[in-house]
C-alpha positions in Angstrom: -1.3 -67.0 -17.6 2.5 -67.6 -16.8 3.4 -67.5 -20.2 3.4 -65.1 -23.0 -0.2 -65.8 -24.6 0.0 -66.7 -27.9 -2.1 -65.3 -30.8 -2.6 -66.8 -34.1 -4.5 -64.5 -36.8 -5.8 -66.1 -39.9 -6.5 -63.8 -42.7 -6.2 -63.8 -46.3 -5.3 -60.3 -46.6 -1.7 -60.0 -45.9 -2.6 -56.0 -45.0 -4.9 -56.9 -42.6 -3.0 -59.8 -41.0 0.3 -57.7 -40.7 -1.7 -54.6 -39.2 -3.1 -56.6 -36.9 0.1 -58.9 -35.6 2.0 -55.5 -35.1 -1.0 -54.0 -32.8 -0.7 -57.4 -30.8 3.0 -57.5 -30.7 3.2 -53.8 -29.4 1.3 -55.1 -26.2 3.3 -58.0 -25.4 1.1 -60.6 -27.4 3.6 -63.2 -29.3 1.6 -63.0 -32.7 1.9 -64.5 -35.6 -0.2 -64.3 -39.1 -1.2 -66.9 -41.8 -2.5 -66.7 -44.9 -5.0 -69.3 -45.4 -6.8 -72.2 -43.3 -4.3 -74.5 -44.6 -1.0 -72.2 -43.5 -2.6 -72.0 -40.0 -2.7 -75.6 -39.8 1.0 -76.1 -40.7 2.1 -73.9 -38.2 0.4 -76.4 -35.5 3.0 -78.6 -35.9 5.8 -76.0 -34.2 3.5 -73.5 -32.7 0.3 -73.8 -30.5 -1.9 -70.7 -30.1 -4.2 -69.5 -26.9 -6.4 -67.6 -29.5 -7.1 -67.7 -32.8 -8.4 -64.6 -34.8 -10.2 -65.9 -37.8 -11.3 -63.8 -41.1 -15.2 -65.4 -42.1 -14.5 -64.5 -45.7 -11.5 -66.4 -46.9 -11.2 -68.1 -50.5 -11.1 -71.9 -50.3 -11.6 -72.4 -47.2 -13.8 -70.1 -45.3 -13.7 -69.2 -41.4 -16.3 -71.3 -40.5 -14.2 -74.2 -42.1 -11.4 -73.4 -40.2 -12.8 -73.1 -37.0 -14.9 -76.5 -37.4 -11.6 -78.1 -37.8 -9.8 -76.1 -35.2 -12.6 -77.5 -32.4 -11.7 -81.3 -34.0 -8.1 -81.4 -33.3 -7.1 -82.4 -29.7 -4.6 -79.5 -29.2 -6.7 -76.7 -30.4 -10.0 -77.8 -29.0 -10.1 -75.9 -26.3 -8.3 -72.4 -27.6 -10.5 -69.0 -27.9 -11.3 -68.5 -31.5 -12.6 -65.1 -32.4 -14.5 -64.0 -35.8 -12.7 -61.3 -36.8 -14.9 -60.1 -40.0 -16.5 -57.2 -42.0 -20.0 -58.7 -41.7 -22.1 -57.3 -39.1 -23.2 -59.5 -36.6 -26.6 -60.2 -38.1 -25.1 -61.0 -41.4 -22.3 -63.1 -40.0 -24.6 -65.6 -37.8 -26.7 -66.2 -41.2 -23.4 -66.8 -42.9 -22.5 -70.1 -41.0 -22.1 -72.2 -38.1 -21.4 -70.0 -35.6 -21.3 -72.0 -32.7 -17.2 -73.2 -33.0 -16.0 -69.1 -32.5 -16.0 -67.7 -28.5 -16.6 -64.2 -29.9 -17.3 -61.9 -32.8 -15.5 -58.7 -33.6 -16.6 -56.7 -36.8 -13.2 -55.3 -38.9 -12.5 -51.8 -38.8 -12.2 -49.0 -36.2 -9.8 -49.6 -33.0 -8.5 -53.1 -31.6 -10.2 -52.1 -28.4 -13.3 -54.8 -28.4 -10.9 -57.3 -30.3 -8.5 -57.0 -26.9 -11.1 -57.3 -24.9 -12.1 -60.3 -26.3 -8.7 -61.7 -26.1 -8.1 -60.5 -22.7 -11.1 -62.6 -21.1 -10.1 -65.9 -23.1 -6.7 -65.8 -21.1 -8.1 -65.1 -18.0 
């Protein structure tokens, strides 16, 4: 990509979320965190995102939520979206719809599979 890729993590816990943005900035990723569903959708208006890492397990409005609408607006559509969530895979695909997320990566432990996963949506 001839651009820095851009990474968007969704994630209620502002912990997590920070953590995670400074892991991504440390390799040259231009990251950015928000809060909620809603905050991710406000910063669409200023900022479009390659990737979006997305908690499940979010008050209000939950991961699956957010990705659904993610896939429904035109410049988002085609972006990588990633579950990033403390389920287990088996657990997470009976949560929800899982077919609007590109990958799965279970919380915890290194980025490594989490970079992976990133690194073959911006290929």
């Amino acid at each position: 990509m001839g651009q820095r890729a851009r990474i968007l993590v969704i994630d209620n816990s502002l912990p997590i979320a920070e953590a995670l943005v400074a892991s991504l900035v440390a390799i040259g990723l231009e990251t950015h965190y928000a809060l909620s569903g809603v905050e991710a959708l406000q910063r669409l208006t200023f900022w479009q995102p390659h990737v979006f890492i997305v908690d499940v397990n979010m008050p209000e409005h939950d991961g699956f939520a957010v990705a659904r609408v993610l896939r429904r607006i035109r410049s988002t559509c085609d972006a990588g979206i990633i579950a990033f969530t403390a389920l287990d895979k088996d657990d997470f695909v009976a949560s929800g719809p899982v077919r609007h997320f590109d990958g799965y990566c279970r919380k915890g432990g290194t980025h490594a599979p989490l970079l992976a996963l990133i690194n073959g949506m911006l290929v």
